[in-house]
N, C-alpha and C positions, 0 to 999 in steps of 0.2 A: 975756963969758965966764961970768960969773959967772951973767947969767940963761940961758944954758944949761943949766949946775949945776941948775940951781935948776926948768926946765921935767925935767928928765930924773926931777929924784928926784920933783915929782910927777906922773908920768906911771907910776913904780912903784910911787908909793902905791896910785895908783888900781888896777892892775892886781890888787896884791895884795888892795884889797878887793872888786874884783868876782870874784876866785875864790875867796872868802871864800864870799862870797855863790851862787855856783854850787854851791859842794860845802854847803852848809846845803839848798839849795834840793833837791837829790838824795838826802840823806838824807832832809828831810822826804818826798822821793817813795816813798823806797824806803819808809818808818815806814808813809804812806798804804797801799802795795801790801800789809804786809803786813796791815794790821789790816782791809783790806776782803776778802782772801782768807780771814782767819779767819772773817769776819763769815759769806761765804759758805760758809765750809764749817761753819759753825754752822748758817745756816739749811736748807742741803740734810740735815746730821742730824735738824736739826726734822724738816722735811719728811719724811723717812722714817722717823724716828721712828713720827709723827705714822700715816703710811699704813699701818706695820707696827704700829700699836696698835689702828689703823680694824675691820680685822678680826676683831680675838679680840674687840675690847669688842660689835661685832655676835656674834660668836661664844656669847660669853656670854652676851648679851640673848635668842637663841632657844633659846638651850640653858634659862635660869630661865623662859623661858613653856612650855617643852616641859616643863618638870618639876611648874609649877605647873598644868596643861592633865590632865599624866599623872596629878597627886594628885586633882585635882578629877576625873577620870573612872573611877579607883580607889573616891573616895568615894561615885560615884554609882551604880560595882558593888557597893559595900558593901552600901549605902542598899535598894537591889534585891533584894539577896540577902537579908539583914534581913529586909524587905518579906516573901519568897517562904518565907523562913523561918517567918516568924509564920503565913502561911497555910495553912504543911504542919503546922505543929503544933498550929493549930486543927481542922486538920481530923481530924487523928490524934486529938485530943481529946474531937471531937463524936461523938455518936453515932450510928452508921450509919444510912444515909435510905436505903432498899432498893425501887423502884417495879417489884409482880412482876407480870407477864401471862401467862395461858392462853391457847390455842387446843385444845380438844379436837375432835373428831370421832367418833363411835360409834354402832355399831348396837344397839337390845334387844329386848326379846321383846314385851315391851308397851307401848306409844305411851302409851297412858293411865294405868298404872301409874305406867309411867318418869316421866311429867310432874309428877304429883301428889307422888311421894319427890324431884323434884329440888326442889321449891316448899316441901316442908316443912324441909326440908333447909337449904334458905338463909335461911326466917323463922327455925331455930331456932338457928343461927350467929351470928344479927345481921347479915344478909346483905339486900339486897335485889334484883329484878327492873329492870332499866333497860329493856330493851327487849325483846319477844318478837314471831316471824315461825314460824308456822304454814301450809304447802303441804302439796296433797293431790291428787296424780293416782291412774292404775291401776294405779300401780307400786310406789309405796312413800306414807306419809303422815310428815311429820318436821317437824320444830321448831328452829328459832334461836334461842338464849336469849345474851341480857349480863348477866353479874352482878356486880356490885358486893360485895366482902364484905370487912370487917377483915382486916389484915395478921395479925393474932394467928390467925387461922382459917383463914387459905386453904389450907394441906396439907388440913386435915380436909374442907373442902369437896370439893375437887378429887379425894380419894381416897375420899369418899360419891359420886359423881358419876359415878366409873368404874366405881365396883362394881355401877354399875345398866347396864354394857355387856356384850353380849353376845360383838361384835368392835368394836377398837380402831379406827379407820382413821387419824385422826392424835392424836399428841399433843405440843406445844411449850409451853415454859414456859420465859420470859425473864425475868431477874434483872438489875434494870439501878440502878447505884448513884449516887447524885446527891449525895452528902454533902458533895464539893468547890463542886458547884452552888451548895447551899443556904447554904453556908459564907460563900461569897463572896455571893451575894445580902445574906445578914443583915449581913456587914461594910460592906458597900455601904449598905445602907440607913440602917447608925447613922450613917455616916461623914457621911453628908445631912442627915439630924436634926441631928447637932452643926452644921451649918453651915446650915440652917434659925435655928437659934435665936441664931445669931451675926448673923444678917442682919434678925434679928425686932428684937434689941439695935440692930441701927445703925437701923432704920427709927424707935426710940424717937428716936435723935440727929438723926437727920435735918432740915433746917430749910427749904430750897428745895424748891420742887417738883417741878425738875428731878431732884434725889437722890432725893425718894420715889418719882417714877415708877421711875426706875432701880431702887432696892431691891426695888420690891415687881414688878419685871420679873423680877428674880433670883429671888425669892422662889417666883413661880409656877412658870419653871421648875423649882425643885429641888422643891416639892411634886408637878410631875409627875411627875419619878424617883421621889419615895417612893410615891406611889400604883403607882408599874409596878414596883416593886420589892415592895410589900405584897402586889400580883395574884400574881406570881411565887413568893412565899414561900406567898402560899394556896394556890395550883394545884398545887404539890409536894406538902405538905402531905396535900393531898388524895390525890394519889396514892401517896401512901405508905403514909396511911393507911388506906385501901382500895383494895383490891386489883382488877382487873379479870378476868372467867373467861368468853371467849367460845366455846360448847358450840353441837353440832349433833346433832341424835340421831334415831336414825330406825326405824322400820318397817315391813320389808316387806312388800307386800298381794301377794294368791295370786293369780295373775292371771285371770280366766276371760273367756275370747275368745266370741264372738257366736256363736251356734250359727247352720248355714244355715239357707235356708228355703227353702219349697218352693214349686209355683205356685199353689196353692189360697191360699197364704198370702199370696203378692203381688198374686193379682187384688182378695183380699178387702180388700187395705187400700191396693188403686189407686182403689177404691171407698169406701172413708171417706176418701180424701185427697180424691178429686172431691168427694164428698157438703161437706166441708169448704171446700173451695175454692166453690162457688155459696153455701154461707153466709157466708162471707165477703165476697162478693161485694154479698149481699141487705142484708150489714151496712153495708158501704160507701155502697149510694146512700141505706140510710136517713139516713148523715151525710150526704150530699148534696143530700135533699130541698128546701131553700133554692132550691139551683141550679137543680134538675128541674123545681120550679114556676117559676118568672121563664123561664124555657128557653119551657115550655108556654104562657105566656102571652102573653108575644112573639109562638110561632106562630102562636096564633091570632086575635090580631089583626090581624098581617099577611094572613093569609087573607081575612078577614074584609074588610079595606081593598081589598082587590086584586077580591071580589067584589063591591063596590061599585063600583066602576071599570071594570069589565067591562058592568056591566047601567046605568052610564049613557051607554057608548058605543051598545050595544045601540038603547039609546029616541032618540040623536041619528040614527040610521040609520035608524030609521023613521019 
């Protein structure tokens, strides 16, 4: 009876401790559940966090190259503008480069007058002659002239020049201004020189031979620019400072046409053109005397052969 008793009470013990142990064991589940649903709903805020910060920090990386791109391209309109600046007010500062040209045309009264007052005209301007063209048919006799003369003189040339016409036929006169040209040429050219002299300095440093080919490869190039840029600034120069005047002037001849003729006068000189033509003729074979004799000589040997040939058939026949 007694171990009855005694099997029953631990049979309750144990019961009561394995639903000890079940209700411990389900808390800890539930404890687990929640701290891995936090865990998760922590990492899915990462996460989107995370995605929804992806974009503005791209956001803002092209947005500071787009602004650093827009100042650097700002600066380099500055830089240009600057640039364009200093060259309009260089040029607004130099003194005008003016390259003028004539084209006249005109008739006068006298060929030979006219000629002589346009030649003293331009010796006494400081002027010279570059080139002259002289024709002369039954119609008219006239003259081509290019003259060269100082910028300081050309009105006065050009308006002694006219006053020796009779009629106008053209007259043009272009005014062409090259100050921008010349501007920019000479800024060009120092700009070479300073960087000539820069590369004069490194070819002193210079220590392989590799480097001095290379400097002094540089070097000729940019001394070629400065020599086409020296050509450039002389040929301007030039034409600024004198002037070009190309002139045509002319007079006209009275025409007198061939008077007829009549037949006494044609037979008489169908008669010196013959008489002319058999002297001519007489003239001709005396250059050909050479030929005439070796001709003659020839013949007559062959004659000569042929009568020997003849007269020794002759004596075999008899």
């Amino acid at each position: 009876m007694k171990k009855s008793i005694l099997n029953l009470v631990f049979f309750f013990v144990l019961m009561a401790i394995f639903s000890a142990n079940l209700t411990s064991c389900s808390s800890k589940e539930e404890k687990f559940k929640e701290i891995t649903s936090s865990e998760n709903l922590s990492m899915s805020d990462l996460k989107t966090a995370s995605k929804s910060e992806e974009p503005s920090s791209a956001g803002s990386i092209d947005k500071a190259k787009s602004t650093e791109q827009s100042n650097s391209e700002e600066k380099i309109e500055n830089k240009d503008y600057s640039g364009s600046n200093k060259i309009s007010s260089a040029v607004e500062k130099a003194p005008q480069k003016i390259i003028k040209t004539a084209d006249i045309s005109f008739e006068v009264k006298n060929y030979k007058d006219t000629r002589t007052a346009v030649m003293n005209l331009t010796k006494n301007l400081g002027g010279y002659i570059g080139n002259e063209n002289q024709m002369n048919n039954n119609y008219q006799i006239e003259n081509s002239m290019t003259i060269r003369v100082k910028s300081e003189n050309f009105d006065k040339l050009v308006d002694g020049i006219l006053s020796q016409a009779v009629k106008i036929d053209n007259k043009t006169i272009n005014a062409e201004d090259v100050t921008s040209e010349f501007v920019d040429a000479e800024a060009r050219l120092k700009s070479k020189k300073e960087a000539e002299e820069q590369f004069a300095q490194i070819l002193k440093k210079a220590n392989s031979i590799n480097d001095i080919l290379a400097v002094q490869e540089q070097l000729r190039a940019i001394r070629e620019e400065i020599e086409s840029y020296q050509g450039k600034l002389k040929y301007l120069n030039d034409k600024v400072n004198y002037c070009t005047i190309n002139i045509k002037f002319y007079e006209k001849a009275d025409y007198i046409p061939t008077p007829e003729t009549g037949f006494f006068y044609r037979v008489s000189k169908a008669f010196v053109t013959g008489w002319q033509g058999v002297v001519a003729f007489f003239i001709g074979l005396i250059y050909l005397w050479p030929l005439i004799l070796i001709s003659f000589l020839t013949l007559y040997f062959i004659m000569k052969l042929a009568k020997r040939r003849k007269a020794k058939k002759l004596e075999k026949k008899q």
